[in-house]
TIVEX-251270 format. One record per residue (C-alpha): residue number from 1; residue in three letters; y, z, x. Coordinates in steps of 0.001 Angstrom, whole numbers, always signed. Each point is the difference from the previous one (the first is absolute). Layout:
(drenti NUM, "ALA", (Y, Z, X)),
...
//
This chain:
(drenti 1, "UNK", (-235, -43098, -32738)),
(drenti 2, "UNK", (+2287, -1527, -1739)),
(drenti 3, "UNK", (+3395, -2981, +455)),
(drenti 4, "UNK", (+3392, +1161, -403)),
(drenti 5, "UNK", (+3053, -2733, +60)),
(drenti 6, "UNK", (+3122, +265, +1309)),
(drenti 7, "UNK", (+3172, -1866, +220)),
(drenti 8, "UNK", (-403, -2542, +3152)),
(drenti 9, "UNK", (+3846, -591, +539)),
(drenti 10, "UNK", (+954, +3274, -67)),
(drenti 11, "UNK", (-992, +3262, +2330)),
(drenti 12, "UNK", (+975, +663, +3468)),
(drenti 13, "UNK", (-318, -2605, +2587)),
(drenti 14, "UNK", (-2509, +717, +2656)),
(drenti 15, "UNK", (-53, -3771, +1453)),
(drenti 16, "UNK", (+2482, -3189, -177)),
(drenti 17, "UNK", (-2186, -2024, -2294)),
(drenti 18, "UNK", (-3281, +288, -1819)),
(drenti 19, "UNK", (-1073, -3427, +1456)),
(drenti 20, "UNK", (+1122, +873, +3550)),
(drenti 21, "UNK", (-2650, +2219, +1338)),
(drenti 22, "UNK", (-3682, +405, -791)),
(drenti 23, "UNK", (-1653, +1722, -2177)),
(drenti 24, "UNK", (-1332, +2573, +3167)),
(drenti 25, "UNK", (+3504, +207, +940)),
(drenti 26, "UNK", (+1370, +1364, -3226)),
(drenti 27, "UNK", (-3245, +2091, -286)),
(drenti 28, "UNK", (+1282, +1435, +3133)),
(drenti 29, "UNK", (+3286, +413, -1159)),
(drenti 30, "UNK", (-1261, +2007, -3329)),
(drenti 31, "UNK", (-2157, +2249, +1395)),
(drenti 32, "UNK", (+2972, +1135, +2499)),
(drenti 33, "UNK", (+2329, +67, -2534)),
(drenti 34, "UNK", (-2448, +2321, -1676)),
(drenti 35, "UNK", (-92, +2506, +2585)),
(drenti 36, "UNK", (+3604, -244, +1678)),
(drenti 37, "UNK", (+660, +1478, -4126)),
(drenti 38, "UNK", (-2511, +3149, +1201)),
(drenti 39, "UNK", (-2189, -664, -3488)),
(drenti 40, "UNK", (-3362, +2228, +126)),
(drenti 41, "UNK", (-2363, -1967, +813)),
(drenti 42, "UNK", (+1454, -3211, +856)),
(drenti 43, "UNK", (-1937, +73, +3751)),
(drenti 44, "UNK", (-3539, -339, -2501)),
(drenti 45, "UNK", (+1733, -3017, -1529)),
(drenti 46, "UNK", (-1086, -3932, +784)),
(drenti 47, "UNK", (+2125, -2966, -1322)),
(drenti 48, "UNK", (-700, -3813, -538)),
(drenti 49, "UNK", (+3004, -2281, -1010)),
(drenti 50, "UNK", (-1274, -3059, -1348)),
(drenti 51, "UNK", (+2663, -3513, -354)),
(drenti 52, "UNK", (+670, +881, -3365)),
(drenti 53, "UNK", (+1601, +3036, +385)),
(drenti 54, "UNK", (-2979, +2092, -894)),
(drenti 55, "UNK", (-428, +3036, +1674)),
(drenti 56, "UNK", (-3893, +1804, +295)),
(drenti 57, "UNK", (-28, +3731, +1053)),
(drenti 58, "UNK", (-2977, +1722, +649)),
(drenti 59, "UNK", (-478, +3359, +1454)),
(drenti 60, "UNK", (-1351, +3660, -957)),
(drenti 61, "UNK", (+356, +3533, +220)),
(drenti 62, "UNK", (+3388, -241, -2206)),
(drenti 63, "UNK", (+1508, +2249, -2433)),
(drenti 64, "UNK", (+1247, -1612, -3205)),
(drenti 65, "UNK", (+3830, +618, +557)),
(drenti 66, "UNK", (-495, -1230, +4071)),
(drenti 67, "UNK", (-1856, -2913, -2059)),
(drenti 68, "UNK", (+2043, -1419, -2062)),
(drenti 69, "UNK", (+3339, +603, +2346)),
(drenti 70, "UNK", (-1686, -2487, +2379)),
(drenti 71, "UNK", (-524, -2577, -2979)),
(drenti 72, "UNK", (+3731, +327, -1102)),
(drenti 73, "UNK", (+1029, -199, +3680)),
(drenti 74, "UNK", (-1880, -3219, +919)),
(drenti 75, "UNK", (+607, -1417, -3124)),
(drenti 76, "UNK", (+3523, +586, +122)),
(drenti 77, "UNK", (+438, -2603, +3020)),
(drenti 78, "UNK", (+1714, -2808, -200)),
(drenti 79, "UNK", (-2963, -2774, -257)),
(drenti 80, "UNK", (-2430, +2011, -1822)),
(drenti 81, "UNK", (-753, -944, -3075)),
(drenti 82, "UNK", (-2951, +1781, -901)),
(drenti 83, "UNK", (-1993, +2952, +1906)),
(drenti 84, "UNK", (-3781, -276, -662)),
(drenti 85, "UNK", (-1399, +3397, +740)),
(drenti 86, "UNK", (-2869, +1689, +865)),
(drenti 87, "UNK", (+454, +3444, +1409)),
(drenti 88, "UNK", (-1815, +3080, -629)),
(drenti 89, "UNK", (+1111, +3086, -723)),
(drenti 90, "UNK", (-1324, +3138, +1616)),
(drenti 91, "UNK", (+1886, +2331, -2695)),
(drenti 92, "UNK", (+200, -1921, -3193)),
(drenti 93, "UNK", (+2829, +536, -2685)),
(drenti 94, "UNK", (+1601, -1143, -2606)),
(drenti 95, "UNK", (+1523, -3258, -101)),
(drenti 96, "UNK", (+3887, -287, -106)),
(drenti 97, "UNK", (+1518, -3179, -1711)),
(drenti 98, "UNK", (+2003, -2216, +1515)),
(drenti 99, "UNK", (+3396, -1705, -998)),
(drenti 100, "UNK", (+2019, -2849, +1444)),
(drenti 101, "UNK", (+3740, +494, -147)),
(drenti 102, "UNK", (+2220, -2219, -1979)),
(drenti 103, "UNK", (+3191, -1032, +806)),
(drenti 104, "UNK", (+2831, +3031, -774)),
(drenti 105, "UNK", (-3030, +2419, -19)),
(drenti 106, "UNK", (+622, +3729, +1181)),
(drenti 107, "UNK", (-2475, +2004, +1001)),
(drenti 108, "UNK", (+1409, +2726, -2749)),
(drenti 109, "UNK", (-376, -2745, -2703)),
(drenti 110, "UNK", (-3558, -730, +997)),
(drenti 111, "UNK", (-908, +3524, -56)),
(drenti 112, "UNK", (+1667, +261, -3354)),
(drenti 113, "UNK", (-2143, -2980, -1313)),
(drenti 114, "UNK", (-3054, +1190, +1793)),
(drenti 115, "UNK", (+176, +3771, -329)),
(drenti 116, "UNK", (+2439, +450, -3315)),
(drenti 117, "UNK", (+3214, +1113, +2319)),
(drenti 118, "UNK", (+2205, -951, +3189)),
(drenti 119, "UNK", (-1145, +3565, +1112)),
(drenti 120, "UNK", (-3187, -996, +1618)),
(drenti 121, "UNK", (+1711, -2758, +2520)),
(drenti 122, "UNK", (-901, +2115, +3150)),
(drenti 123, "UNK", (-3849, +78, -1277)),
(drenti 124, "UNK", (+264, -3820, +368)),
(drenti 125, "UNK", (+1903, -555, +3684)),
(drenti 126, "UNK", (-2534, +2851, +1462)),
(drenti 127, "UNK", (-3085, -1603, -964)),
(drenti 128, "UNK", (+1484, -3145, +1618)),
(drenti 129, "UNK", (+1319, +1380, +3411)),
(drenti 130, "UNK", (+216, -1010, +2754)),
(drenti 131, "UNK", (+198, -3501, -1608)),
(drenti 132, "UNK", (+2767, +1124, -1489)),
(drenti 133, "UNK", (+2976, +1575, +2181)),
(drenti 134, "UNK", (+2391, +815, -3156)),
(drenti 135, "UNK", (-79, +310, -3652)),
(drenti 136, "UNK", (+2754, -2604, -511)),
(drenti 137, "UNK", (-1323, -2827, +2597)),
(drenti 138, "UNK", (-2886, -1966, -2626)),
(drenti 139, "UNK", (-23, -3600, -492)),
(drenti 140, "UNK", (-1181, -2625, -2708)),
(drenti 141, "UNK", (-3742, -699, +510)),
(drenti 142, "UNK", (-503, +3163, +2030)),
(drenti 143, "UNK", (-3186, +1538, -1738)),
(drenti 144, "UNK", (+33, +3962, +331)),
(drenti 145, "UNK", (-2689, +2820, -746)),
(drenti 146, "UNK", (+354, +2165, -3171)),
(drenti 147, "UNK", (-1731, +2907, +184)),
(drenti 148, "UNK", (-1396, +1715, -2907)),
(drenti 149, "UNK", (+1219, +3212, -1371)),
(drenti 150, "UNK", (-2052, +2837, +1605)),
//
């Protein structure tokens, strides 16, 4: 279990205004923007969105990549500003690290900090697609996965 925080301005924009629906409409809205991305697992997924902008995820029967793609992809909503989660994972793994992107960030010049060269760039938009459509289309706050060497 654990609390991950995110950038509440920025992300896509599943609803007008934080403050204009409830917190079982924007649930709603999560869990099918969830599955309309096709992420494993997303059907096993429940979300609460509380008035803060705190999002709870619970589910099971996960794998650790289909795990934390649904954390970056909630989390990277507009009005989120921190996912609280508790999922299980049916096929643990390691851990990838995250990163939020700075202004005039590439993904080549976060794989060069991250990985020691710009080579490694596709490593980074694979582990966060279908979140992400193309290598050049990050913004600031956006928090992405970084997945470790194999």
């Amino acid at each position: 279990m654990g609390l991950f925080s995110f950038v509440k301005e920025a992300g896509e924009k599943l609803w007008d205004a934080v403050t204009g629906q409830n917190g079982d409409e924007q649930s709603k809205k999560l869990e099918t923007h969830i599955t309309n991305l096709g992420l494993p697992g997303a059907e096993n997924v429940k979300v609460d969105v509380a008035s803060d902008g705190t999002a709870t995820v619970t589910g099971d029967g996960l794998s650790q990549e289909a795990k934390e793609k649904i954390l970056v992809a909630i989390g990277n909503v507009a009005g989120i500003s921190q996912v609280n989660e508790s999922l299980s994972t049916a096929q643990p793994g390691p851990e990838s690290r995250y990163y939020t992107v700075k202004s005039g960030d590439t993904l080549s010049a976060i794989s060069k900090a991250e990985y020691g060269t710009a080579n490694e760039y596709q490593r980074i938009f694979e582990a966060n697609k279908p979140m992400l459509k193309h290598p050049d289309k990050i913004y600031p706050g956006q928090v992405l996965i970084i997945p470790n060497k194999p």
